[in-house]
C-alpha angles and dihedrals in degrees: 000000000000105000085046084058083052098048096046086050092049098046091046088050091050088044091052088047094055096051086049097053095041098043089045096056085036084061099038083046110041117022107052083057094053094039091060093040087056092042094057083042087058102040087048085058101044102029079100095075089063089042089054105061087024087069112293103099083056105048096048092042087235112166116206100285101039085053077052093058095047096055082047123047090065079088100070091059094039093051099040093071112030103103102046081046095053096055090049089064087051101042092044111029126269103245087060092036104045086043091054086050098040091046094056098034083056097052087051098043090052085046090060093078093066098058111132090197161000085278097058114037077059089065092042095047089047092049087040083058079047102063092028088057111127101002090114098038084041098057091041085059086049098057086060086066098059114022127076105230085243092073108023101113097053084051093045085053096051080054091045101056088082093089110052075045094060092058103038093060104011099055093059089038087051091050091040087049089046087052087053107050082049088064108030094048118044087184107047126063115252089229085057097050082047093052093045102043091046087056086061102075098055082056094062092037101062083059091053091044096056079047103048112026127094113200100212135006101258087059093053106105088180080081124078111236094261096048083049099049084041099054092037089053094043086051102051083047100061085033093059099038080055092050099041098051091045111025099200120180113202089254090044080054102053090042091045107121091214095059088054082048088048093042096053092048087059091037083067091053089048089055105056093035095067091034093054085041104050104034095042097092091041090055094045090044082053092060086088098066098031094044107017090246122131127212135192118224089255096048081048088057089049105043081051096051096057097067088065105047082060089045092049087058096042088048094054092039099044092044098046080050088063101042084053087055113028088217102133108164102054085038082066114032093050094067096044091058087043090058104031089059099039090055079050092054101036084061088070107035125112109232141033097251088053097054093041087058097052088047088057087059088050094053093043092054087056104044088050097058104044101071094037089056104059098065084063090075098033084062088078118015129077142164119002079347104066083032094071095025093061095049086045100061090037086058091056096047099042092053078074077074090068110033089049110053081041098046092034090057092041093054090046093048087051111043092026102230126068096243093101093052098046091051085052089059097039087052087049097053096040090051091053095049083056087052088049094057095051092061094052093116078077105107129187122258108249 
């Protein structure tokens, strides 16, 4: 009976070192690739909201809601095809697939510096939504294929740190390109030679990602025989508890009430994500008017910069919190109501530092319950299910993306302060975290 004791321990203890090693080389390897690749997606995106104070406003001749709409309406070409797009990754493999996206989404974003018009930066933003359609969705079902649920949060925030890296280092580089093209070229505007230089990247990076991207465990030859038979065990065997206890068809998941629930409560945290993100500059550009402070296009970059290196920290500690835990609804809904209420309070304080401060909770907020939302799907969806299920709820969140930068700029155009616009995008996020908490009979797959 004792040396039975010995040998279940042992094994246990032989079993523990092996998830350790191999979770340990599937981060190194996978994650840093696909966090740059999303932090060059998201800057791509964004990158509009430093165009827009730094001359292009001016130049086009956009008023607040037709810069709106630009930022926007990426999101009807993004949206109308996620989840085909989606089903395509996982029909035909994601290192083919997210290279083909990342290729053409690089060659648009670079185009866009040459727009002559509101016309027609609408076109390019709409067609930019087009070639972007299913990368995020797409990584999110990815990460299905590689991470255990027990520590997929902490996998999704590592993700997910591209954005507050984004903006942490894109938003200042974006200023600082948008210095340079000002003094190396007399005839083209600074905010052009940005927008071109930052399409560039996605464009390489398709290239390194057919190189260096292996579409399931039991094709990653950077594992020895044993770590790949024990992940893509591990894998099948969350994949079919999951399958067995829910049985969704790809049409039972796009009609799942609980899908549209989940999809409106990210739907909250994308709203005040692009809202935060592309009005931002604009808001601290404002100070000066509002304060009697004056910023440069670079101190702008960099003001912006500070809410989300707070929000990075918050997003890994948070996140690892909840895979400690496996506690997901509260994970979420806490955040949102954080958010939701500081965007509320920094519309009435008296000095830039305070409502910066008040900003930094907001994007923390944010940053906090995006990653800890997206284990919530993946409880009870699998397969081509969770495939199109995941890009479902995505569609319906990220159309948020829309709706927030265009009503934003309609209220502000309106009323003629921003203070409409931001208690539109607390009551969003609060609402979701309510949503959220609704759900929380919701409980992670172990």
């Amino acid at each position: 009976m004792s040396s039975q004791r010995t040998s279940d321990k042992s094994g246990s203890h032989f079993e523990s070192a092996l998830e350790k090693r191999v979770l340990r080389k599937v981060m190194r390897r996978v994650i840093p690739l696909i966090a740059i690749m999303y932090f060059v997606n998201y800057l791509d995106r964004t990158n509009i909201g430093i165009a827009g104070p730094a001359g292009m406003n001016d130049e086009l001749g956009l008023s607040a809601s037709q810069f709106g709409f630009a930022a926007g309406i990426f999101f009807f070409g993004y949206l109308l095809l996620e989840v085909p797009s989606n089903l395509a990754l996982h029909r035909f493999g994601a290192r083919r697939w997210l290279a083909r996206i990342l290729i053409s989404w690089g060659v648009v974003a670079s185009l866009m510096a040459f727009v002559s018009s509101p016309f027609w930066l609408y076109v390019a933003r709409f067609f930019l939504g087009v070639a972007e359609a299913g990368f995020f969705p797409g990584i999110i079902l990815y990460l299905t294929y590689w991470f255990p649920v027990s520590v997929r949060a902490r996998a999704t925030a590592l993700f997910f740190l591209a954005i507050p890296m984004s903006n942490v280092i894109g938003a200042p580089a974006s200023s600082l390109l948008v210095n340079l093209g000002e003094q190396l070229f007399s005839g083209w505007s600074g905010w052009r030679f940005m927008l071109f230089v930052e399409g560039l990247p996605a464009i390489v990076l398709g290239f390194v990602c057919l190189a260096f991207l292996t579409d399931r465990p039991q094709d990653a030859a950077w594992l020895d025989q044993q770590e790949r038979d024990w992940l893509q065990t591990r894998m099948d065997a969350e994949a079919s508890r999951t399958a067995t206890a829910h049985h969704h068809s790809v049409r039972s998941s796009l009609s799942n009430p609980r899908v549209w629930a989940l999809g409106f409560v990210y739907f909250g945290g994308v709203y005040g994500l692009y809202a935060v993100g592309f009005f931002l500059p604009t808001i601290i550009k404002g100070f000066s008017q509002q304060f009697g402070t004056e910023f440069s296009i670079v101190e702008v970059g960099l003001i912006t910069a500070i809410p989300y290196v707070f929000g990075a920290v918050a997003m890994f500690l948070w996140s690892r919190h909840g895979d400690l835990t496996g506690e997901r609804v509260w994970h979420v809904a806490i955040p949102l109501f954080v958010g939701g209420v500081s965007i509320a309070v920094a519309l009435y304080l008296s000095t830039p530092l305070a409502t910066m401060v008040a900003v930094t909770f907001a994007c923390m907020g944010i940053c906090c319950a995006l990653p800890c939302f997206w284990p919530l799907p993946q409880t009870f969806l699998t397969g081509a299910a969770a495939a199109a299920g995941i890009a479902l709820i995505n569609t319906i969140g990220n159309s948020g993306g829309f709706l927030a930068p265009y009503i934003t700029g309609v209220l502000s155009d309106f009323t003629g302060s921003s203070t409409a616009g931001m208690w539109a995008v607390g009551a969003c996020m609060v609402a979701a975290g309510v949503v959220a908490l609704l759900l929380r009979g919701l409980r992670p797959a172990r």
